[in-house]
Residue, then its C-alpha position, 0 to 999 in steps of 0.5 A: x979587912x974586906x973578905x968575900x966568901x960563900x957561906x952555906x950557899x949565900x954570898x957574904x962580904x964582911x969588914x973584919x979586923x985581920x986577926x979575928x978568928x973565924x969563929x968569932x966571926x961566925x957566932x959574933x957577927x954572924x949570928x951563926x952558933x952551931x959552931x962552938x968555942x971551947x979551947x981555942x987552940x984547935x985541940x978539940x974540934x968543937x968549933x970545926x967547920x969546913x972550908x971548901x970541903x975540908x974541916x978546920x978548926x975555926x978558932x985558929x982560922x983567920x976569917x981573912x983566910x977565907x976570901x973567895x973559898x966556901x965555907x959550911x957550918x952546921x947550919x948549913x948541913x940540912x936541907x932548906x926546910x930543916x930535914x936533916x941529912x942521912x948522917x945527922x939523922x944516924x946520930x938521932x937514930x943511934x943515940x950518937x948526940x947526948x949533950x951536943x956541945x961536940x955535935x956539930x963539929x963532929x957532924x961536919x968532920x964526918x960529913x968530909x969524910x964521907x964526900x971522900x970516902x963514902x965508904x969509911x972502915x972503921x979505922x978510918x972513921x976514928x983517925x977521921x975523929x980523932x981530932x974531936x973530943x966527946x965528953x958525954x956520949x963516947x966515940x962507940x955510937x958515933x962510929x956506928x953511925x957513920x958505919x950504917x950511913x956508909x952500909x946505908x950507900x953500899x945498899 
């Protein structure tokens, strides 16, 4: 199946067959790793990615799905000369990635969060993660990143 897309600002056009998953289509075709497989049934969010704006769990997501819509991966957070944005640069700061198996799901569902809501309580940014397992670093440090990104934009 023929799909167009936007992927991380580049326009991509990709022969895949209608039952392959965004995901596959990303790490295997695409080269494009930060995304990661773990369950395969959308529980855990470490394959989330965002489709115009919206986190998805790619391993349940058609790459169909996405003709004409924008996708961003983690790979596409940062700027063009590898500086990281404000968020991801909390996580470094607030010791929020130990492993990093769950990071760049849990970096780009924050990341949609805060282009929402720029200013997030805390209630909000665990519903907001609530859908992305952390096995080694615990959900404490991550909230506390966010919430100085969101003290950061109040300043």
């Amino acid at each position: 199946m023929h799909t167009e897309f936007v992927l991380n600002t580049r326009e991509i056009e990709i022969e895949a067959p209608s039952t392959e998953t965004l995901l596959t289509t990303l790490r295997e075709r695409l080269q494009l790793t930060g995304s990661k497989e773990a369950c395969v049934e959308g529980e855990c969010g470490a394959c989330t990615v965002l489709v115009n704006g919206r986190p998805v769990d790619s391993c349940i997501y058609a790459t169909a799905a996405v003709d004409g819509l924008a996708v961003t991966t983690v790979e596409g957070l940062g700027g063009l000369d590898g500086s990281l944005t404000p968020l991801q640069q909390s996580f470094v700061d607030h010791f929020a990635i130990q492993c990093g198996f769950c990071t760049p799901g849990l970096l780009l569902t924050l990341s949609a969060l805060l282009d929402a809501n720029p200013n997030p309580d805390r209630k909000e940014i665990e519903n907001a993660i609530s859908g992305n397992l952390c096995r080694c670093t615990g959900y404490t440090q991550i909230v506390e990143a966010v919430e100085a990104v969101s003290l950061e934009e109040r300043s």
